[in-house]
MDTraj code that builds the backbone (N, CA, C; nanometers):
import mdtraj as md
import numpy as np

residues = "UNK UNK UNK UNK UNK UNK UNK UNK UNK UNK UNK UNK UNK UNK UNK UNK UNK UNK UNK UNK UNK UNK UNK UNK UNK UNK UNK UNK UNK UNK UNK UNK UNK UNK UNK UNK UNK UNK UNK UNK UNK UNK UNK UNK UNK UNK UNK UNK UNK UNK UNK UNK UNK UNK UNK UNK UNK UNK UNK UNK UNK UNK UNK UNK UNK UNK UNK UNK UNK UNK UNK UNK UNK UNK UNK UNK UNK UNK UNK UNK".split()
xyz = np.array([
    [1.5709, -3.0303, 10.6923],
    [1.4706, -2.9402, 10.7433],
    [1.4919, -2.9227, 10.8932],
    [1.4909, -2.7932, 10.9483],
    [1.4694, -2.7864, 11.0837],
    [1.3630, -2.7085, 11.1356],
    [1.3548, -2.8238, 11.2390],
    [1.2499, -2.7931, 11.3243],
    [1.2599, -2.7829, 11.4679],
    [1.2144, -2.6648, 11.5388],
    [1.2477, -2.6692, 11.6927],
    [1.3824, -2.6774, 11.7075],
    [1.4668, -2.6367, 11.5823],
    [1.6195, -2.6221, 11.6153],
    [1.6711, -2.4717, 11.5608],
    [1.7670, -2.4433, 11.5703],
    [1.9059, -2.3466, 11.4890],
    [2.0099, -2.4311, 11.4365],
    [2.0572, -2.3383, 11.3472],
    [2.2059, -2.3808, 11.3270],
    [2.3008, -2.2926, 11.2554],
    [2.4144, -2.3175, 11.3745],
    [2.4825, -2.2155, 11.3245],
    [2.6251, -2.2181, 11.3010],
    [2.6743, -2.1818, 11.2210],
    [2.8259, -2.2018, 11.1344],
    [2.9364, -2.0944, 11.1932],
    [3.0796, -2.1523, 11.1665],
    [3.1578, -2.0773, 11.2180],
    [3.2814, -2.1340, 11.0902],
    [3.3788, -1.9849, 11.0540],
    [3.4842, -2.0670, 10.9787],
    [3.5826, -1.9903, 10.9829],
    [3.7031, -2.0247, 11.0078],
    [3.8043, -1.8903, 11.0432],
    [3.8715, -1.8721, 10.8910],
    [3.8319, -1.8754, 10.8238],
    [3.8821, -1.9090, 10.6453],
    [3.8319, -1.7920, 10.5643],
    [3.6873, -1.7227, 10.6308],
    [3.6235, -1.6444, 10.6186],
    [3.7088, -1.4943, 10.6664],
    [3.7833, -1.5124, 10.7350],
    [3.8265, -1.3889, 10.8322],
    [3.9652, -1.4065, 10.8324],
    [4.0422, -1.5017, 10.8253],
    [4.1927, -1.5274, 10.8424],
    [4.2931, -1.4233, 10.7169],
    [4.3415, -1.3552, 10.8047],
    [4.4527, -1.2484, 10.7413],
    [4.6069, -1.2943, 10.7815],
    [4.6999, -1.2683, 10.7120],
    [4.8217, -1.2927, 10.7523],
    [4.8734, -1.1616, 10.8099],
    [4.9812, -1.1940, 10.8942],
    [5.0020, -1.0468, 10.9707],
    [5.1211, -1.0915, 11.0356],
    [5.2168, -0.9919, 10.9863],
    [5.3657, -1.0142, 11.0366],
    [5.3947, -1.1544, 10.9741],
    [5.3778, -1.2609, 10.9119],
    [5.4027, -1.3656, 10.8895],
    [5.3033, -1.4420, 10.9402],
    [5.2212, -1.4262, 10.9979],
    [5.1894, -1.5371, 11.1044],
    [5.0073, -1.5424, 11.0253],
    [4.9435, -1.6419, 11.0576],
    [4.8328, -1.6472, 11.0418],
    [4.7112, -1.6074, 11.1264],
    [4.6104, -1.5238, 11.1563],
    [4.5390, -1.4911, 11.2350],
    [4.3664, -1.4735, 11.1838],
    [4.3070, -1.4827, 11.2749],
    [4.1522, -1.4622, 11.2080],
    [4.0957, -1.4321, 11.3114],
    [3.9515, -1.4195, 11.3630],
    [3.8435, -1.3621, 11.3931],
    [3.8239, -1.4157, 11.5376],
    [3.8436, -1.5116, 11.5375],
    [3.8186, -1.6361, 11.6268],
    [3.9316, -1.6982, 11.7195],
    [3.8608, -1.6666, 11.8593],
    [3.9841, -1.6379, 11.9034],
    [3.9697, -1.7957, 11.9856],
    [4.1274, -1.8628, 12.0843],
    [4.0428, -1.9551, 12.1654],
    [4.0493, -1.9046, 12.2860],
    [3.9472, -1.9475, 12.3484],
    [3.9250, -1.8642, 12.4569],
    [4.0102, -1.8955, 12.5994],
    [4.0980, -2.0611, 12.5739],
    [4.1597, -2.0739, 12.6813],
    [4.2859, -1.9718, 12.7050],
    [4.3292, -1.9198, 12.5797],
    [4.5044, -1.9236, 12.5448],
    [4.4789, -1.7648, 12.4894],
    [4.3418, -1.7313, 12.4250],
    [4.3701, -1.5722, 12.3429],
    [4.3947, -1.5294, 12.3033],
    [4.4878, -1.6806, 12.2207],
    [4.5192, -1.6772, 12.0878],
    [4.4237, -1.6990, 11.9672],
    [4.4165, -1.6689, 11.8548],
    [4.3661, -1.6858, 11.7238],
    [4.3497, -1.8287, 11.7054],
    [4.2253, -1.8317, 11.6333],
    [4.2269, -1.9830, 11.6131],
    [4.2898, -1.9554, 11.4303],
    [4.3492, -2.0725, 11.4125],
    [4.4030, -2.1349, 11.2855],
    [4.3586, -2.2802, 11.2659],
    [4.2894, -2.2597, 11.1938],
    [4.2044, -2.3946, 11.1289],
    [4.1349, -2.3650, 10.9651],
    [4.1813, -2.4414, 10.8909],
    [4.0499, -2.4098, 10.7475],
    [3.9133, -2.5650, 10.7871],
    [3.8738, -2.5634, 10.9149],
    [3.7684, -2.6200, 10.8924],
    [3.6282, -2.5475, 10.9073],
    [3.5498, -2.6026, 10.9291],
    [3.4253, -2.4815, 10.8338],
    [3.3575, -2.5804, 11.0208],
    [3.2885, -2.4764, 11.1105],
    [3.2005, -2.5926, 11.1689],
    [3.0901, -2.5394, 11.2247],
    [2.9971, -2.6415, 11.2204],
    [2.8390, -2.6275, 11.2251],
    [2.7597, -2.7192, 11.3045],
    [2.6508, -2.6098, 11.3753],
    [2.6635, -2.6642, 11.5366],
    [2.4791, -2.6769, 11.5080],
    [2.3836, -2.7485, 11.5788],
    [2.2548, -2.7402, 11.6082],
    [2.2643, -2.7782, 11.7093],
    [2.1417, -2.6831, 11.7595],
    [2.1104, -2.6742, 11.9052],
    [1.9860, -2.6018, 11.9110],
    [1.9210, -2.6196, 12.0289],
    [1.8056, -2.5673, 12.0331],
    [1.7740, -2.4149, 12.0541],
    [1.8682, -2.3561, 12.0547],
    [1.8563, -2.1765, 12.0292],
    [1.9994, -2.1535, 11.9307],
    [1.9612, -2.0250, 11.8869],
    [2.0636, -1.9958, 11.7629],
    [2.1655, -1.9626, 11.8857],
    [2.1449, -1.8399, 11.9737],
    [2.2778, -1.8339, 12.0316],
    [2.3435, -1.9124, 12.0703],
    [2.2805, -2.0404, 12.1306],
    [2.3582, -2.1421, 12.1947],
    [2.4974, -2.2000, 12.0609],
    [2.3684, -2.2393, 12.0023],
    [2.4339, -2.2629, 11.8555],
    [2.5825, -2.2257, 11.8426],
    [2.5804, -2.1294, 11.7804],
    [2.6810, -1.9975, 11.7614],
    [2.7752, -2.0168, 11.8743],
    [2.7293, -1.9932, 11.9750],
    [2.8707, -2.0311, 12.0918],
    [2.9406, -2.1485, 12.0850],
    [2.8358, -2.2617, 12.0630],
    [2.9116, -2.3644, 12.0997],
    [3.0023, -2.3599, 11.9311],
    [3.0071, -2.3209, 11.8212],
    [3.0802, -2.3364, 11.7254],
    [3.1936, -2.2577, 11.7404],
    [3.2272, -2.2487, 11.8858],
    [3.3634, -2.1585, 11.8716],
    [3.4260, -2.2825, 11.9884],
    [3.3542, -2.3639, 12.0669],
    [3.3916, -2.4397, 12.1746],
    [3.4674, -2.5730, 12.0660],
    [3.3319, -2.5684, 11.9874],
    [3.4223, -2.7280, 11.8631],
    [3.5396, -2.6289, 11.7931],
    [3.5264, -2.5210, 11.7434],
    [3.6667, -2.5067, 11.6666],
    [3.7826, -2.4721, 11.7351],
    [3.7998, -2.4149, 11.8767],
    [3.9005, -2.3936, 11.9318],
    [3.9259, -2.5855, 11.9726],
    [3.8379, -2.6514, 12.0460],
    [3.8971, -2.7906, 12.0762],
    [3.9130, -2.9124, 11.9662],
    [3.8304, -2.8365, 11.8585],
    [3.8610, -3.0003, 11.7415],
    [3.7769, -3.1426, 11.7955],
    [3.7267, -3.0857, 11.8689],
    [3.6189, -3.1994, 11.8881],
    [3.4599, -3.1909, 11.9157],
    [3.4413, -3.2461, 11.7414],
    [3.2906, -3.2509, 11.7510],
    [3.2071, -3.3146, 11.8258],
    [3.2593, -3.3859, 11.9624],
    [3.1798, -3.4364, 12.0604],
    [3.1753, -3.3933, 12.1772],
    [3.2421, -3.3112, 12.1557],
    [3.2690, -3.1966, 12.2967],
    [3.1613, -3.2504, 12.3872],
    [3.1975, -3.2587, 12.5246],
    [3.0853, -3.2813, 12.6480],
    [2.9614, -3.1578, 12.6355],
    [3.0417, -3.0513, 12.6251],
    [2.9524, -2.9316, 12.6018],
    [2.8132, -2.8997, 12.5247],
    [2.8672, -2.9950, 12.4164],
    [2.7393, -3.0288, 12.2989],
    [2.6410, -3.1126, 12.4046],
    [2.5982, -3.1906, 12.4474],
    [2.5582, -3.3367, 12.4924],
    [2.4802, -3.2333, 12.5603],
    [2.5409, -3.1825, 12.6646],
    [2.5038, -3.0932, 12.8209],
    [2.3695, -2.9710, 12.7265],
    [2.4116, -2.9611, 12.6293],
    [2.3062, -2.8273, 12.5998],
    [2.2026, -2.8897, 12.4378],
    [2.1960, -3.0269, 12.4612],
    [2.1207, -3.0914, 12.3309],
    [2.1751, -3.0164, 12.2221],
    [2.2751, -3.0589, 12.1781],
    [2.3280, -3.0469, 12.0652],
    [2.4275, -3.1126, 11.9698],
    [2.4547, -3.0769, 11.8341],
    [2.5177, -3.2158, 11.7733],
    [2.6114, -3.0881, 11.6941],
    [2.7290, -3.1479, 11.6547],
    [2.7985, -3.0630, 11.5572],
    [2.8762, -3.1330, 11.4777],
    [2.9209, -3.0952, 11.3437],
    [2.9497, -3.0971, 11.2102],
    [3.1210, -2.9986, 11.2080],
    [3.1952, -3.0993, 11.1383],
    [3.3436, -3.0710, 11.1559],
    [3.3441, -3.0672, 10.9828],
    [3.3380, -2.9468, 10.8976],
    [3.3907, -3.0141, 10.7269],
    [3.5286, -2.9290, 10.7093],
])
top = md.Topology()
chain = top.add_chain()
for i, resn in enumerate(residues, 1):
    res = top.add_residue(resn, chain, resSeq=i)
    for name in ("N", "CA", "C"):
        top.add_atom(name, md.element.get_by_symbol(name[0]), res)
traj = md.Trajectory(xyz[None], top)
């Protein structure tokens, strides 16, 4: 149950097309601007949906569900 929270999901599995050979999807990382390639599914709570939602692109481009980023904006995230 949530309460006084959001949560919000991100999955590049949903969107990932092949193209020229190569694998690509929706989700980009934002250091490099490249495509993220991952089949993990990830899901973020936080105390506003947008926050939410952003930060599920910060865990899937870095692979880490403990990201400092989470902590800094009360939030927890989910790697499946």
């Amino acid at each position: 149950e949530l309460r006084a929270e959001a949560l919000a999901t991100s999955a590049c599995c949903f969107s990932a097309r092949t193209i020229d050979g190569r694998r690509v999807s929706t989700l980009l990382d934002g250091r490099s601007g490249e495509p993220l390639d991952t089949n993990a599914s990830i899901s973020v709570f936080a105390p506003e949906c947008v926050l939410a939602d952003a930060l599920t692109k910060v865990v899937a481009a870095t692979g880490n569900p403990d990201h400092p980023a989470l902590a800094t904006a009360g939030a927890r995230a989910l790697i499946m």
